[in-house]
C-alpha positions as CSV (number, residue, x, y, z in Angstrom):
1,X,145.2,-121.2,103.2
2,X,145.0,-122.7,99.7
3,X,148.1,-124.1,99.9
4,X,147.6,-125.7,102.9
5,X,144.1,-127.2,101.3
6,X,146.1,-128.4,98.7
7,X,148.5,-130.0,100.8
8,X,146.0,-131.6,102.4
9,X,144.0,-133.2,99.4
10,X,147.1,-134.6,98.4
11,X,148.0,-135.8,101.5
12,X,145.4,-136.7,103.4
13,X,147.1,-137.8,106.7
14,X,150.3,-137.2,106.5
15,X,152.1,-133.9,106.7
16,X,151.7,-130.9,104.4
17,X,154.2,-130.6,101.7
18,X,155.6,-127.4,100.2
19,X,157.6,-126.6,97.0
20,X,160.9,-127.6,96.4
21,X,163.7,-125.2,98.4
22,X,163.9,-122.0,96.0
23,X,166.6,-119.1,96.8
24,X,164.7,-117.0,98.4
25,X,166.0,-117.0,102.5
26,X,164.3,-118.3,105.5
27,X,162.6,-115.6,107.5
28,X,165.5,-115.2,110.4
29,X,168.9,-116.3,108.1
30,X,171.4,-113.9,107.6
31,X,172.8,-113.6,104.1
32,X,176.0,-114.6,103.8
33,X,178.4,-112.4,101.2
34,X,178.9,-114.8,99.1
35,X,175.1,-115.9,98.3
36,X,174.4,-113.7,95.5
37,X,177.3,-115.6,93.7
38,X,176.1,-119.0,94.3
39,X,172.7,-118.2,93.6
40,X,173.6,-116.7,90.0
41,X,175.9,-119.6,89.4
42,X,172.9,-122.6,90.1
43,X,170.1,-120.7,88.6
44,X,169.8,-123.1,86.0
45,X,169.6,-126.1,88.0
46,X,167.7,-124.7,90.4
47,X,165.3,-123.7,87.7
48,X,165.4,-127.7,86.5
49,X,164.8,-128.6,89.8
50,X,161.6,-127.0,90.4
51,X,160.3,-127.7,86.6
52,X,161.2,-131.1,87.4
53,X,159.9,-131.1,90.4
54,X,156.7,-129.8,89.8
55,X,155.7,-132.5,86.9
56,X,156.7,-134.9,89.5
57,X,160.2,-136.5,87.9
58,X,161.5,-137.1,91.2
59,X,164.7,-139.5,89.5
60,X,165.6,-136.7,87.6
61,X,165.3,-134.1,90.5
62,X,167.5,-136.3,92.1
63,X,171.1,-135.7,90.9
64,X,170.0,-131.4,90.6
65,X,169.3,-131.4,94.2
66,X,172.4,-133.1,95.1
67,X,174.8,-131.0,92.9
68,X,172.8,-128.1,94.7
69,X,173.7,-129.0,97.8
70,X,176.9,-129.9,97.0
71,X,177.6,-126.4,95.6
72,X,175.9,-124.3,98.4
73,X,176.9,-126.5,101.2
74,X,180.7,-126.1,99.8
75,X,180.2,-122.2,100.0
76,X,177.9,-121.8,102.8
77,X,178.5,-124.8,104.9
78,X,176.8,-128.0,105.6
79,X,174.1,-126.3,108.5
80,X,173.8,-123.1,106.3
81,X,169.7,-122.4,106.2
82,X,169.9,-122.4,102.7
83,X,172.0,-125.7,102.1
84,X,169.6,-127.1,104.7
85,X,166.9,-126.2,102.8
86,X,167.7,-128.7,99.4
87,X,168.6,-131.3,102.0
88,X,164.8,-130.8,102.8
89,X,163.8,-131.1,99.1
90,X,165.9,-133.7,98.9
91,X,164.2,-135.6,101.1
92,X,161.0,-134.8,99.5
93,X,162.5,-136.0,96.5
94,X,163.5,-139.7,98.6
95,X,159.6,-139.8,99.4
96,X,158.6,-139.3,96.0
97,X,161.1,-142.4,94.8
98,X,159.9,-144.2,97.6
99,X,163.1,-144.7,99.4
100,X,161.8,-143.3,103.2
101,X,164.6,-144.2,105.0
102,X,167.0,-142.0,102.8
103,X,164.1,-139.5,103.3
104,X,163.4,-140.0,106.8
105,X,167.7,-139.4,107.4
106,X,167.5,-136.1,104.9
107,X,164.7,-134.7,107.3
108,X,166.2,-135.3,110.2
109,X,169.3,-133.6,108.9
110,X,167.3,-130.7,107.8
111,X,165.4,-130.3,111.0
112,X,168.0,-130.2,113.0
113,X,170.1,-127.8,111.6
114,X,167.0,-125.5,111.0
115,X,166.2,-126.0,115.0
116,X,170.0,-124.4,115.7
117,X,169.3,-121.6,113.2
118,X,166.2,-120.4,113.7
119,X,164.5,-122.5,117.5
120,X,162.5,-125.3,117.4
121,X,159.2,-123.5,116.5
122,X,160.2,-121.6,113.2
123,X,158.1,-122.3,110.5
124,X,161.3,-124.0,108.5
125,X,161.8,-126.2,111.5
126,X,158.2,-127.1,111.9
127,X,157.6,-128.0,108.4
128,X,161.0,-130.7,108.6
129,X,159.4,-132.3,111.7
130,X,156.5,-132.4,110.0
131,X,158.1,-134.6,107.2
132,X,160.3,-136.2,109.5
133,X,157.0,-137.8,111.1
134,X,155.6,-139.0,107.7
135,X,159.0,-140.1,106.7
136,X,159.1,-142.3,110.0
137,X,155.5,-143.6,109.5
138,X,156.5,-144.8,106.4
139,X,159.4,-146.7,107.6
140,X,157.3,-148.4,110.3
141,X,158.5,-146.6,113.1
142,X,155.6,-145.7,114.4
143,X,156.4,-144.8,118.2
144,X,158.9,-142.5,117.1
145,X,156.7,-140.9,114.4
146,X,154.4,-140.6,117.3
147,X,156.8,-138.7,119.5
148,X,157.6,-136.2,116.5
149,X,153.8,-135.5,115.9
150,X,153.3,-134.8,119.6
151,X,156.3,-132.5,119.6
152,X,154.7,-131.0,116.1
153,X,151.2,-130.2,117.1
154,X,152.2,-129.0,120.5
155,X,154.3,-126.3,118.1
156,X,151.5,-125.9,116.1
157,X,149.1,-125.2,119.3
158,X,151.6,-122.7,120.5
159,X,152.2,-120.5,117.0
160,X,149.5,-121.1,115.4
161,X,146.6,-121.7,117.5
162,X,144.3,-124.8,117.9
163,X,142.2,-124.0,115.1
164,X,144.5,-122.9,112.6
165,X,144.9,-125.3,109.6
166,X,148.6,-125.9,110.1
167,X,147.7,-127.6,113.8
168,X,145.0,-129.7,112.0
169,X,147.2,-131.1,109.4
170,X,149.3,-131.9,112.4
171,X,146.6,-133.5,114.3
172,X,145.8,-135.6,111.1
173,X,149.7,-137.1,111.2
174,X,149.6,-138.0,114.7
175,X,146.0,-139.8,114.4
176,X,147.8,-141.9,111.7
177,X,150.5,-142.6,114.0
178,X,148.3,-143.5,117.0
179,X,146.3,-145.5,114.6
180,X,149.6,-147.7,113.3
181,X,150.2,-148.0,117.2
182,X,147.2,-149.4,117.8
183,X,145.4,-146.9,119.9
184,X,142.6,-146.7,118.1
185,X,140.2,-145.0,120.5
186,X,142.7,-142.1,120.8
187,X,143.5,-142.0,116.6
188,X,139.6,-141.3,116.7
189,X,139.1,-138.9,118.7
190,X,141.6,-136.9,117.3
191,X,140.5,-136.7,113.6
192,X,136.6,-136.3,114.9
193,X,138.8,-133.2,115.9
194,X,140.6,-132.5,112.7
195,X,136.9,-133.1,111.3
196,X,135.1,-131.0,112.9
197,X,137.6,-127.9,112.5
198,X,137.9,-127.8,109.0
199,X,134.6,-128.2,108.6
200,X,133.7,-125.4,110.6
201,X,136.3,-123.6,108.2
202,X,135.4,-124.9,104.8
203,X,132.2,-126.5,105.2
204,X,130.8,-129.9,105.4
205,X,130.7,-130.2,102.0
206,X,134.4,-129.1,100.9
207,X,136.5,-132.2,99.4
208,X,139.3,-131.7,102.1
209,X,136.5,-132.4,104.8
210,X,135.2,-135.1,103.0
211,X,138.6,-136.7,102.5
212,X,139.1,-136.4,106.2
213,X,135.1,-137.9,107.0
214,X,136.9,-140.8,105.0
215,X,139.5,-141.1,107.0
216,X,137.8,-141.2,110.0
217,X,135.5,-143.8,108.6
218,X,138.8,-146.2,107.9
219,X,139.5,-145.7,111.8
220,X,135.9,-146.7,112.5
221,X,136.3,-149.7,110.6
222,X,139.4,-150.3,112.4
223,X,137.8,-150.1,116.0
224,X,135.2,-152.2,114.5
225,X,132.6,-149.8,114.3
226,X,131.4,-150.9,110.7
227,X,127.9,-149.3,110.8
228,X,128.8,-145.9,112.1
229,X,132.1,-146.0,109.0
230,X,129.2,-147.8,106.6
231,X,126.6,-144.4,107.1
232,X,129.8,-141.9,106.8
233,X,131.1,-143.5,103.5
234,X,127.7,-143.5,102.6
235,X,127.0,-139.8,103.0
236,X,130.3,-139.3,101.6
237,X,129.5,-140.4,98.2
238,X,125.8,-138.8,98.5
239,X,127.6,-135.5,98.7
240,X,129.8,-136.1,96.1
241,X,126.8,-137.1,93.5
242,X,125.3,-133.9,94.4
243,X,128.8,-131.7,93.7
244,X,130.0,-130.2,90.4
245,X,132.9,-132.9,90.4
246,X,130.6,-135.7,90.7
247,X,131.4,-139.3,93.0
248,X,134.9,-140.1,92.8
249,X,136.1,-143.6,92.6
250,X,137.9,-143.8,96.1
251,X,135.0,-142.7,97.5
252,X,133.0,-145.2,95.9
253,X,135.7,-147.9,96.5
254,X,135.5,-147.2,100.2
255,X,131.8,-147.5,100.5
256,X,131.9,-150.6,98.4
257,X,134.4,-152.5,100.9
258,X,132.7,-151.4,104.2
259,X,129.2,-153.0,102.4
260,X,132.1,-155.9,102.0
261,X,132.6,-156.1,105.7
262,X,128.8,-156.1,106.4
263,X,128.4,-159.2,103.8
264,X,126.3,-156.7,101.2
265,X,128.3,-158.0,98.1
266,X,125.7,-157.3,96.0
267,X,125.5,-153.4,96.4
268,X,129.7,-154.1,97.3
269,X,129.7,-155.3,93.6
270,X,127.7,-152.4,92.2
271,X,130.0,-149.6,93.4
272,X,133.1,-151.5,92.5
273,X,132.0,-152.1,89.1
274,X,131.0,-148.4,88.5
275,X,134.4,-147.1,90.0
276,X,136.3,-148.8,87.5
277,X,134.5,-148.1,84.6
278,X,134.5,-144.3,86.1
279,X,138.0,-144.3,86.9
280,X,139.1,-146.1,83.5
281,X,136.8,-142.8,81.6
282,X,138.8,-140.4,83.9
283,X,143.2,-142.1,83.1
284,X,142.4,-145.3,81.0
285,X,142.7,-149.0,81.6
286,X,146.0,-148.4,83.8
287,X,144.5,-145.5,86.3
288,X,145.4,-146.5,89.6
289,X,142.2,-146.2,90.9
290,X,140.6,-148.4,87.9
291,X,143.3,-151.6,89.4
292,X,142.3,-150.6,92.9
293,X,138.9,-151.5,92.2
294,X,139.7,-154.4,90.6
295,X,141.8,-155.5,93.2
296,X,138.7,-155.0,95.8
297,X,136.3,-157.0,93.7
298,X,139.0,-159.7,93.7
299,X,138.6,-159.3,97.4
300,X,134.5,-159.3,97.8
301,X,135.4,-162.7,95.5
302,X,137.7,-164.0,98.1
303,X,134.6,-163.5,100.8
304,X,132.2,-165.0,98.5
305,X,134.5,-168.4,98.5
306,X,134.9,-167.1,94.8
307,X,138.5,-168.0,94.7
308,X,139.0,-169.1,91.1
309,X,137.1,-165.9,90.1
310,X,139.3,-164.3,92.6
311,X,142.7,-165.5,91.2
312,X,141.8,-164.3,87.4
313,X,141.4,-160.5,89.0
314,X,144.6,-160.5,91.4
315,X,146.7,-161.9,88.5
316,X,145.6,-158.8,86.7
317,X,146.0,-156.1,89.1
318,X,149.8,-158.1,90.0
319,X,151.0,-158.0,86.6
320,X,149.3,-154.0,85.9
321,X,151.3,-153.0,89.0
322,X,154.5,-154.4,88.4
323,X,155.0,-153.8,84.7
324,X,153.8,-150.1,85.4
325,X,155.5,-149.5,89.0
326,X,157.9,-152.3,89.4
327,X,158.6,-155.4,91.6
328,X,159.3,-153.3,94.7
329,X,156.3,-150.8,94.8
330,X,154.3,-151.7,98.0
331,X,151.1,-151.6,95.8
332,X,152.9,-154.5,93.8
333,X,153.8,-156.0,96.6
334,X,150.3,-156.3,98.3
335,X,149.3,-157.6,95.0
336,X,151.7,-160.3,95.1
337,X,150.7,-161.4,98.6
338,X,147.0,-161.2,98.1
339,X,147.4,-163.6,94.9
340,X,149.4,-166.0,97.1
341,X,147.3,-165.8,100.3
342,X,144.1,-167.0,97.2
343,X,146.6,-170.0,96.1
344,X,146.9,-170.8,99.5
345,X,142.6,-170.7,100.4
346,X,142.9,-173.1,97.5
347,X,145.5,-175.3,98.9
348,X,147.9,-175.1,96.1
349,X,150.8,-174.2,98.7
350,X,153.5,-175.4,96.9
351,X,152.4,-172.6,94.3
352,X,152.0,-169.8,96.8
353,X,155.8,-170.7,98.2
354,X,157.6,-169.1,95.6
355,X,155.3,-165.7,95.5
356,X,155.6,-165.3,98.9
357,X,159.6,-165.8,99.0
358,X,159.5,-163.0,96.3
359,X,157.2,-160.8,98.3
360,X,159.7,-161.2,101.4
361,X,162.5,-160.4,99.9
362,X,161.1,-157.4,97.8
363,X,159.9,-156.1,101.6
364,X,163.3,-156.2,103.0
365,X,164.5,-154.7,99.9
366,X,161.6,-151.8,99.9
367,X,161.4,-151.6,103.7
368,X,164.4,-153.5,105.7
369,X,164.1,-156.0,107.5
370,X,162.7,-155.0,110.8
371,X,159.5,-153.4,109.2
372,X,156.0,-154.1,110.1
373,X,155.7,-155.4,106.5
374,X,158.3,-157.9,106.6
375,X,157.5,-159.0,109.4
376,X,154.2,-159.9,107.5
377,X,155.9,-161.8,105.0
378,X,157.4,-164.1,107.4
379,X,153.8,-164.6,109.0
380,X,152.3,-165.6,106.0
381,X,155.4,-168.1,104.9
382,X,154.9,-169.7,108.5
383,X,151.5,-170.5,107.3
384,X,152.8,-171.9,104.3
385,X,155.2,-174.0,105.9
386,X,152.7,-175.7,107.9
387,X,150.8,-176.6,105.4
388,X,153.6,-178.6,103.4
389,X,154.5,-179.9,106.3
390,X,157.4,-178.3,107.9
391,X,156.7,-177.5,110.9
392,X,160.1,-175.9,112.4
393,X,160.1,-173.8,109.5
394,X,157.2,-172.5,110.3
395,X,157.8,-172.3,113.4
396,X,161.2,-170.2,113.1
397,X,159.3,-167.9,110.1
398,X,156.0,-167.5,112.7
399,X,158.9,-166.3,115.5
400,X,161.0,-164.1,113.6
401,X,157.7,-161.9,112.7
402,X,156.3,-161.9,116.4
403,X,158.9,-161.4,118.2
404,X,160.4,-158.9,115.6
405,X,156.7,-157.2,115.8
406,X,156.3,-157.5,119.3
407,X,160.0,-155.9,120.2
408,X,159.4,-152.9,117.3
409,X,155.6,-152.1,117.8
410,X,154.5,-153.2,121.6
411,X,152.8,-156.5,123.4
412,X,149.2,-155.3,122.1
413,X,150.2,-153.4,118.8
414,X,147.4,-155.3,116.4
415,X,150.3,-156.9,114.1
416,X,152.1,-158.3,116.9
417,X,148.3,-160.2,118.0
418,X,148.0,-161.0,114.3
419,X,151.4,-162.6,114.1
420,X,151.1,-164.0,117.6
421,X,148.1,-165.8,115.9
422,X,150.5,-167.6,113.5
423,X,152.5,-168.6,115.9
424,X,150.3,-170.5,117.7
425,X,148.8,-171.8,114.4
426,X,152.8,-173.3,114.0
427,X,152.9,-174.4,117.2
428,X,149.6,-176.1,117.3
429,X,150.6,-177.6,113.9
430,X,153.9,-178.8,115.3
431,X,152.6,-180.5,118.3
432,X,153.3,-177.8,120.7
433,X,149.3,-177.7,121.9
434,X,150.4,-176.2,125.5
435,X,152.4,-173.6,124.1
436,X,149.8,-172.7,121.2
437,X,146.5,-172.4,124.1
438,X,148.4,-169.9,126.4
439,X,149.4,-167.9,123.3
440,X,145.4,-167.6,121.8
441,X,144.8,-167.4,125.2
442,X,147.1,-164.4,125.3
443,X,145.8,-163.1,122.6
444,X,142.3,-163.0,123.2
445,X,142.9,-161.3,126.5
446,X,144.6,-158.8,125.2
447,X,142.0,-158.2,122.0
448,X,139.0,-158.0,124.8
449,X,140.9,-155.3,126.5
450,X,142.1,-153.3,123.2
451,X,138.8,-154.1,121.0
452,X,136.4,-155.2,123.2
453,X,134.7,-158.5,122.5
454,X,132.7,-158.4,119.8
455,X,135.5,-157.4,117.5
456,X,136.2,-159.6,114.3
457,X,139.9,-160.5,115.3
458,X,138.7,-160.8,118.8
459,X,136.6,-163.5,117.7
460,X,139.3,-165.2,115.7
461,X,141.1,-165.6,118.6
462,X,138.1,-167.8,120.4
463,X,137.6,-169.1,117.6
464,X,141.3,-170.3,117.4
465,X,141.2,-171.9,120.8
466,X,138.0,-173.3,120.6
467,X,139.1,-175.2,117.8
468,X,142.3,-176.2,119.3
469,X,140.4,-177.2,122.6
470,X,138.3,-179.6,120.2
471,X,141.4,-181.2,118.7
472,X,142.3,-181.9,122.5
473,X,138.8,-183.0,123.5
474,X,138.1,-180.1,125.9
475,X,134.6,-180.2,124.8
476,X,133.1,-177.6,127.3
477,X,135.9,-175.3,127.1
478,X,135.4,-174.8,123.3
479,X,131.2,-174.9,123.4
480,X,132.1,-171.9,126.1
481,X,134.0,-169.9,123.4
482,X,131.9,-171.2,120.0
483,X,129.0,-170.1,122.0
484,X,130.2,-166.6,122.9
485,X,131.3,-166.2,119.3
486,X,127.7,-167.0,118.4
487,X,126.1,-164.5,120.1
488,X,128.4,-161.6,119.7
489,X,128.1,-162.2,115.8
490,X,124.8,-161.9,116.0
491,X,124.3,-158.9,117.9
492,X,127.2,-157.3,116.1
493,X,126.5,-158.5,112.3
494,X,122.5,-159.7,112.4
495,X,121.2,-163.2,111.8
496,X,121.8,-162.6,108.0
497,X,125.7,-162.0,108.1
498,X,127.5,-164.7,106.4
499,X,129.8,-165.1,109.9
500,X,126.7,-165.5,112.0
501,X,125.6,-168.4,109.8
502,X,129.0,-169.6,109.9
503,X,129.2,-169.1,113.8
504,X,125.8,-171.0,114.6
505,X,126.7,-173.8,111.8
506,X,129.5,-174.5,114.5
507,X,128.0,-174.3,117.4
508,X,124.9,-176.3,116.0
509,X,127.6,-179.2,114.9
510,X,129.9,-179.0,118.1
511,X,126.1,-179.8,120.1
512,X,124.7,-182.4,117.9
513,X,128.0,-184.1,118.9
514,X,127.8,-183.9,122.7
515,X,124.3,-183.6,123.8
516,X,125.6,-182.5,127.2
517,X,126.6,-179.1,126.1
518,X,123.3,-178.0,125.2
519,X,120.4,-178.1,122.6
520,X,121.5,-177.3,119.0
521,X,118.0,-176.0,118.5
522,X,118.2,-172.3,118.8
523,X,121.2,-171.9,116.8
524,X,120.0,-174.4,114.4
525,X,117.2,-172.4,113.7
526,X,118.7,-168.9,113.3
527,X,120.8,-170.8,110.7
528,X,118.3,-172.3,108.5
529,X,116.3,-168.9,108.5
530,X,119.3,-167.0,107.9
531,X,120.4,-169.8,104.7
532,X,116.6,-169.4,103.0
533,X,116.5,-165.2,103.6
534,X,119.8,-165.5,101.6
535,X,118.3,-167.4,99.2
536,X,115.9,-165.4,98.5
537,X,118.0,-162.2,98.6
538,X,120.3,-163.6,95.7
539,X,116.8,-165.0,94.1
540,X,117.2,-168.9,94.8
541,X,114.2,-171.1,95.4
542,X,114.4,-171.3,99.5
């Protein structure tokens, strides 16, 4: 059981993880004559692997492992149980490089060979599919990793029982997975399972069960059920104040953007600020966890229309993360993007270009080219494009990262509506207005039915259509949609929410310009109240 805890700390919804391969045999192999030979023979590499392993120097594990299963699978054979099992760690040693798809290959290899030796339910053969479904997650295939976490947990059920922690850890890898798919209501349900069973094991109060309370919160926030992920982050760092280890600075980071999303920058600000001076006391200047929170008050910045003050902090946390993990780490990457998305709120495009080329091509480096991430890339150089003017670049950037979304993740897969947006964005901006309505129009349907209606990117999408249906003077078809906006902000977020007051600034203008549609008064009003109860919450003179 303590392993398994500690697989899941470090791990939180992924897969467990186990040392690397050692000589000792799998449970059901017979020993072949000639192991005892081999086995003196590498001692001392396999030795250096572990010790290597162990402190983490996956490059240097890398060439060991190889040799090792060069040497065994010579002797042995290449589906031997024991050369099988440093194919395994080699593959643990391609996730700890970063390189999934070598990793994802390695596990597969493992897997199978382990599901001829032993059945598909052996422990060896379990704990391959297990990595094969993180390794696949990783590489953004999520449907398959789906389909391999199914398999895995219904194992897990069947050996192991549907409380046992193994099952859980299962469960947690498969919530991911439905999560990256976009079925959010089922992701959900399944950790309040996960949840709820190891608390009934550890306690509420053990940091693997608050780990997982945080996770779940994330998939609340994703479902756009703020409030509900707002109270768990909450009690989540109340617990943590109250522990011998004290509040850790992902917990506090994750309260802080949640207050984000509710427009609470204030108390946002507050957390942030203490998790980076509490994560720079805990590894220094260069903790990861001390740039994460720099990187997330860069993003409260952004929301507060801060972008200058927002540039300063993501030109810090870019160059941190490349000097120290280089120009292809993800982290680096998202860094690079979120610094070019603040050039482009500032509508210095032509500087954004070039960091947003280089973010591309690092993707297809990192993650190939048909990846969800890539796909992003392209999506955020069609907006780009627009904006300097070329439209059929745009254009052909916008299509490349729907229809490469759309054909990898599914029709209603959240990335493929995000990038579906874009493409109507080019279209509209390229004179294509008929083509641009039926794709928000698309869009929107499809968010209703997958988030419901009062869900932030459903309400993009109205608001996207609206605004085109403005340009075209459609003037009651737009009211219809600025008005629904209006009052599922307000229900959702309050009067004081900074995308309320936005919502009824919009609706108040769009009515003050055609009477017809409607008195601007009501709106009107909940905005100027709104306006001076901000004021006085940030201590302006109303």
């Amino acid at each position: 059981m303590a392993v398994l805890l500690a697989m899941l700390l470090a791990v939180p919804l992924a897969a467990q993880e186990k040392p690397l391969a050692s000589s000792a045999p799998p449970a059901s192999a017979q020993p072949s004559p000639q192991l005892p030979s081999i086995v003196a023979e590498s001692a001392a590499e396999m030795d250096r692997a572990r010790q290597v392993f162990a402190r983490g120097d996956f490059a240097e594990a890398e060439p060991i492992v190889v040799t090792l299963i060069d040497r065994f699978g010579e002797a042995l054979g290449p589906d031997d149980p024991y050369t099988l099992a440093w194919v395994d760690s080699l593959g643990q040693v391609f996730v700890g490089t970063g390189r999934f798809a070598e990793a994802r290959d390695a596990f597969e290899r493992a897997m199978a060979g382990r599901e001829r030796a032993f059945g598909p339910d052996h422990p060896e053969t379990l704990m391959s599919r297990s990595r094969l479904g993180n390794a696949l997650l990783q590489t953004g295939d999520y449907a398959r990793a789906a389909g391999v976490y199914e398999q895995l947990v219904d194992a897990r059920r069947r050996t192991d029982g549907e409380r046992a922690a193994n099952t859980l850890i299962s469960m947690n890898g498969l919530a991911l997975a439905y999560e990256r798919l976009g079925r959010i209501g089922e992701a959900v349900t399944l950790i309040e399972q996960v949840h709820a069973g190891l608390a009934e094991t550890l306690g509420a109060d053990h940091e693997a069960v608050l780990r997982v309370r945080a996770n779940l919160a994330s998939m609340l926030e994703s479902a756009g059920r703020v409030d509900e992920a707002v109270a768990i982050f909450a009690d989540t760092v109340a617990r943590q104040r109250q522990s011998a280890s004290g509040v850790s600075a992902t917990a506090l980071n994750n309260l802080a953007l949640a207050y984000g999303m509710q427009g609470r920058y204030t108390d946002a600000t507050r957390l942030l600020e203490e998790a980076r001076v509490l994560a720079m006391e805990r590894g220094g200047p260069d903790h990861p966890d001390a740039i994460t929170a720099i990187g997330n008050l860069a993003s409260l910045a952004v929301n507060r229309g801060d972008y200058a003050g927002a540039e300063q902090l993501q030109l810090e946390v870019f160059s941190r993360r490349e000097a120290l993990l280089g120009p292809d780490h993800p982290s680096t990457i998202d860094s690079m993007t979120g610094l070019a998305r603040t050039l482009y709120r500032q509508e210095r495009y032509a500087e954004a270009l070039p960091l947003t080329l280089r973010a591309r091509d690092a993707a297809i480096r990192r993650y190939g080219a048909d990846h969800p991430d890539t796909f992003l890339a392209h999506a955020n150089l069609a907006a780009i494009y627009g904006r300097l003017g070329d439209s059929e670049q745009a254009i052909a950037s916008a299509t490349l990262a729907y229809e490469g979304a759309r054909d990898l993740l599914g029709a209603d897969h959240p990335a493929t509506l995000n990038n579906a947006n874009s493409l109507a964005v080019a279209l509209s901006t390229g004179g294509r207005g008929e083509g641009a309505r039926a794709l928000y129009a698309d869009t929107l349907s499809r968010r209703e039915r997958i988030l419901g209606p009062a869900h932030p990117d459903t309400l993009l999408s109205r608001y996207n259509r609206a605004w085109l249906d403005l340009r075209a003077g459609r003037f009651e078809e737009a009211h219809e949609d600025l008005a629904a906006a209006f009052a599922h902000r307000r229900e959702a977020l309050g009067d004081l929410h900074p995308d309320t007051i936005l919502a009824a600034a919009d609706l108040t203008w769009l009515r003050l310009h055609q009477p017809a549609l409607g008195q601007p008064i009501e709106a009107a009003r909940a905005m100027v109240a709104a306006i001076r109860q901000r004021r006085r919450q940030l201590g302006a003179a109303p």
